[in-house]
N, C-alpha and C positions, 0 to 999 in steps of 0.2 A: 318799908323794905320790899314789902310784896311790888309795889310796881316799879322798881328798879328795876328788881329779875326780870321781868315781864321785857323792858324794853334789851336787857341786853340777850333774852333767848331770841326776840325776836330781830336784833339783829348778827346776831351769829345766823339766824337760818336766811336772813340777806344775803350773807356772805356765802353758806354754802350752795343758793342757788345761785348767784353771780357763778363759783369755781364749776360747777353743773354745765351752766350754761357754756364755760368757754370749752368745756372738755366735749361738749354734744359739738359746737362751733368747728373746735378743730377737728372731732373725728368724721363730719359730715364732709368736712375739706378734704382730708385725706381720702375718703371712699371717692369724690370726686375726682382725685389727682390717680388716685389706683382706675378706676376708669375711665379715663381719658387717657390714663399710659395705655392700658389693656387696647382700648381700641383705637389708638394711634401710633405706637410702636407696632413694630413687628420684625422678626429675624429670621433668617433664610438661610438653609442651610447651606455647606461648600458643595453639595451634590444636586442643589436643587435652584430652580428660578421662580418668582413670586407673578401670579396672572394678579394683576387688579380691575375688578370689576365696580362700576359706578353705578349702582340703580339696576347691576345684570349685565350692563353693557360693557367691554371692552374698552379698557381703556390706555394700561400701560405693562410692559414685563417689567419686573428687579429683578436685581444681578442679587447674587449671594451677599448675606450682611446686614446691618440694620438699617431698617427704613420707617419714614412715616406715610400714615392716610387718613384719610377725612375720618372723624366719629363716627359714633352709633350707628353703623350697618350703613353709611351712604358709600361709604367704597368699601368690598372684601375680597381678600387677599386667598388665593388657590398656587398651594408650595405645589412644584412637579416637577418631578427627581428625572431632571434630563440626561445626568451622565452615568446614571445604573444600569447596569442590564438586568434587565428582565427576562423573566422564563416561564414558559406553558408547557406543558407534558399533556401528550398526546396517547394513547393507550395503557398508562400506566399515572400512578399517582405516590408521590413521593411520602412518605408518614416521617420520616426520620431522617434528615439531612445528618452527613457527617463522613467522616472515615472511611465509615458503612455504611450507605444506605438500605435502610429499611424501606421496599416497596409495598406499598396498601395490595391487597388479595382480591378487591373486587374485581367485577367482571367490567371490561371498557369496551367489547366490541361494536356496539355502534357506534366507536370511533376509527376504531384499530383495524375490522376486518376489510380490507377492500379486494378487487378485481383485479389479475396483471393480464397483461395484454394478449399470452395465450392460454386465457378463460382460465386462469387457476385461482385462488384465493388463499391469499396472505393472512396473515396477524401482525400487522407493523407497530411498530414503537418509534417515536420519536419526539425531538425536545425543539423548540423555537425559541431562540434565543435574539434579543430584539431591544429598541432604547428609544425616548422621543425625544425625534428632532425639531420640532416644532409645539412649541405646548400651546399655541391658542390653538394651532389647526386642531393638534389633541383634542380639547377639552371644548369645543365648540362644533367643530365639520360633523362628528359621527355618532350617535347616540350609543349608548356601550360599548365601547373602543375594545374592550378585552372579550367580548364576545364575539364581537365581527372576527379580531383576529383570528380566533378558534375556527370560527367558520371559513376563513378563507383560507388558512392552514388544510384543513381539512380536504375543501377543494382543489387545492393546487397538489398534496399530495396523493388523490386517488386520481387525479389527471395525467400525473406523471408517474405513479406507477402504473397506468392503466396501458402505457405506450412500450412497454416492459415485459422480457418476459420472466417468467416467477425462478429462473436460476439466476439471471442475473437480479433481480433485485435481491433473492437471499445471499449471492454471494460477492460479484464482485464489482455491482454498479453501484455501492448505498452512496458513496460522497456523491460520486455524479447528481443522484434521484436527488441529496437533501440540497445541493447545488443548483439543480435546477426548479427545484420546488422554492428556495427562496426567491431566484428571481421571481416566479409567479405570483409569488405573494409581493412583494415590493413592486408589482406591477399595478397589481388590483389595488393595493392599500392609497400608493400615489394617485390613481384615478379618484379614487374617495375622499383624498385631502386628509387623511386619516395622522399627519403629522408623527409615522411612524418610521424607522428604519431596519429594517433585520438586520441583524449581526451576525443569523450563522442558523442554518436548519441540519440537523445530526439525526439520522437514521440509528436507534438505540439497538432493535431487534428487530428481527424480520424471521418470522416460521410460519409454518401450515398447520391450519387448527389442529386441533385434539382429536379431532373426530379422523383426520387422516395424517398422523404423524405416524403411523408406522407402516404403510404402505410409502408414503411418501419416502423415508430412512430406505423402507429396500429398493428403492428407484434411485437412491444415491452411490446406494451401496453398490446397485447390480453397472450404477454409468464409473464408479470409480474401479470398480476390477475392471472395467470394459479399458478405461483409458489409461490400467496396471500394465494388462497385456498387451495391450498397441505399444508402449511405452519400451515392455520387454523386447517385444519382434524390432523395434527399431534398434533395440540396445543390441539386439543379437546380429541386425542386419547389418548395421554400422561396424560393427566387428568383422564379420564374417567376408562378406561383399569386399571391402577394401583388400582384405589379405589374398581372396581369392584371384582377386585384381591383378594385383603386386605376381602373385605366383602367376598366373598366363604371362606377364610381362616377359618377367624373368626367364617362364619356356622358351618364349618367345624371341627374347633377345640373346638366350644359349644357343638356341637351335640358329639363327643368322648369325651367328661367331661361326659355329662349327661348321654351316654352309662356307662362310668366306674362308674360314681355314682349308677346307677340304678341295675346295676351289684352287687356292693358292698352292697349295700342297702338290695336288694335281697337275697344276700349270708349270711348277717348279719341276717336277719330277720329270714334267714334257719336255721342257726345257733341257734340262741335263741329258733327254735319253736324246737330242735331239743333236748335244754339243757334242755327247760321246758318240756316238751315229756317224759325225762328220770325220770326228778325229777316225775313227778304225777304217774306215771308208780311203781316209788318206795314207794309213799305217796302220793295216791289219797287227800285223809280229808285236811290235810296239804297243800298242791300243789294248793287244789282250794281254800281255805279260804285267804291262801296266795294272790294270785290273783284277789279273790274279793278286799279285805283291800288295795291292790296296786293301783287297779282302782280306787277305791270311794276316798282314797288319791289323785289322779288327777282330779277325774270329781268333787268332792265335794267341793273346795277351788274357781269353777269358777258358783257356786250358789249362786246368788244373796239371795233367800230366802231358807229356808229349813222347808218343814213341818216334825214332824216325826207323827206317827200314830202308838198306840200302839195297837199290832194284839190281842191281849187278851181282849179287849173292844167290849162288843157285846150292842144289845138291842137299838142301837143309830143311828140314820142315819146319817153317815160322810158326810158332805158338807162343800168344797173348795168356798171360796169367789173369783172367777172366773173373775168376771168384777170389780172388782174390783180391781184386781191384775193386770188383762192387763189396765184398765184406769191409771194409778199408772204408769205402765210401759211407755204407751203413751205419759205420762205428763213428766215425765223424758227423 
């Protein structure tokens, strides 16, 4: 009996290394096929294009999606997110993107303080906004790409605010400055190969340090009452000047009416003394009885009372009821 068991334990433990063995078999296959996916697939995002390098060197871009490349580190794949924009902040540092941003409290002046072009000194802020157009130029032309940009940021905006002066860059040149501070930088960057694009440089803040922010305030204060009352004297002048105007006209063109009327009036009145002249000249009798009868037709129609008194009555002494007449008049 004893060597019966004998051969059947020892082939049961036959059989359990045989199932050992295929199970090491296939899992050594599988770790195989896991990599060789690992370092042959590869997937790429929709925002990004794939650099493959062979031994270091350049060799192809991927478009977004999945691809394959050679094994074990002879080709490796560099994702770069060509259609994001990117951003750097220049005098300030963002802690809390959102809603509301929470800006970091430390100090950035040797970035922020520069020079305006007459000899004042700013605290500028502002943001570069920017995407790569080129990803080998990117990741091969410039040794720290997102340094250099800092640095050329830098340059190009204490050049162009250096040709400024410090009212207008605090108030009403910032797009111009962040306008022309990117071309500068898209200038430099392209001479470098640097495979970068800017999208957009934005002036955040612009003030005068701490140390002269309230002298600085009363020089705003003292130029905005300055250009209160220039502002008033014109409001006053525009008012006043016009109407003044308007009145000499108007004297001006009363007084030449009543010139011409008085003129004409005059001339008429020459006229008339000159027709009636001719007529009494030719018929005195006629000419003045006329004359009389013309007047007493005007003055006689605005008498209230009319006495007549006949001249051929002698012997009587005429007497007018005198107070009588003006008490009469009074009462009415």
């Amino acid at each position: 009996m004893a060597p019966e068991r004998d051969n059947i334990d020892e082939f049961l433990k036959s059989i359990n290394l045989k199932k050992k063995r295929k199970y090491i078999t296939a899992a050594v296959i599988a770790l195989v096929v896991i990599v060789l996916a690992n370092t042959v697939l590869y997937s790429v995002g929709a925002e990004s294009v794939g650099v493959i390098q062979r031994f270091g060197e350049y060799v192809r871009t991927t478009p977004p999606g999945l691809h394959m490349k050679l094994p074990f580190g002879i080709e490796n794949v560099t994702k770069v997110p060509v259609t994001r924009i990117l951003t750097q902040e220049f005098g300030f540092r963002t802690e809390k993107p959102g809603v509301r941003t929470i800006r970091s409290k430390q100090s950035l002046l040797n970035e922020s303080l520069m020079l305006t072009g007459d000899l004042n000194v700013v605290v500028a802020e502002w943001i570069v906004q920017y995407k790569i157009k080129d990803p080998k130029d990117y990741l091969f032309n410039v040794n720290r790409v997102e340094e250099t940009i800092r640095d050329v940021s830098e340059s190009a905006m204490r050049q162009v605010v250096g040709d400024r002066s410090v009212d207008g860059v605090i108030t009403i040149e910032r797009m111009e400055i962040g306008d022309a501070a990117g071309l500068k930088m898209q200038e430099i960057l392209d001479s470098y190969g640097a495979g970068i694009q800017i999208v957009t440089v934005k002036l955040q803040d612009v003030t005068p340090p701490d140390q002269v922010k309230p002298a600085f305030n009363a020089v705003n204060e003292a130029k905005q009452e300055y250009e209160t009352l220039i502002n008033q004297a014109r409001k006053e002048y525009n008012t006043i000047i016009p109407k003044a105007r308007g009145d000499a006209e108007k004297t001006i063109k009363e007084a030449e009416g009543y010139a011409i009327d008085r003129i004409n009036r005059a001339e008429g009145d020459a006229a008339r003394f000159l027709s009636i002249w001719r007529k009494y000249s030719q018929a005195k009798d006629v000419t003045r009885r006329r004359l009389y009868m013309e007047t007493m037709a005007k003055v006689l129609p605005q008498v209230e009372r009319k006495y007549i008194v006949d001249d051929k009555e002698s012997g009587i002494l005429r007497i007018l009821p005198l107070d009588e007449i003006s008490r009469k008049g009074v009462a009415k």
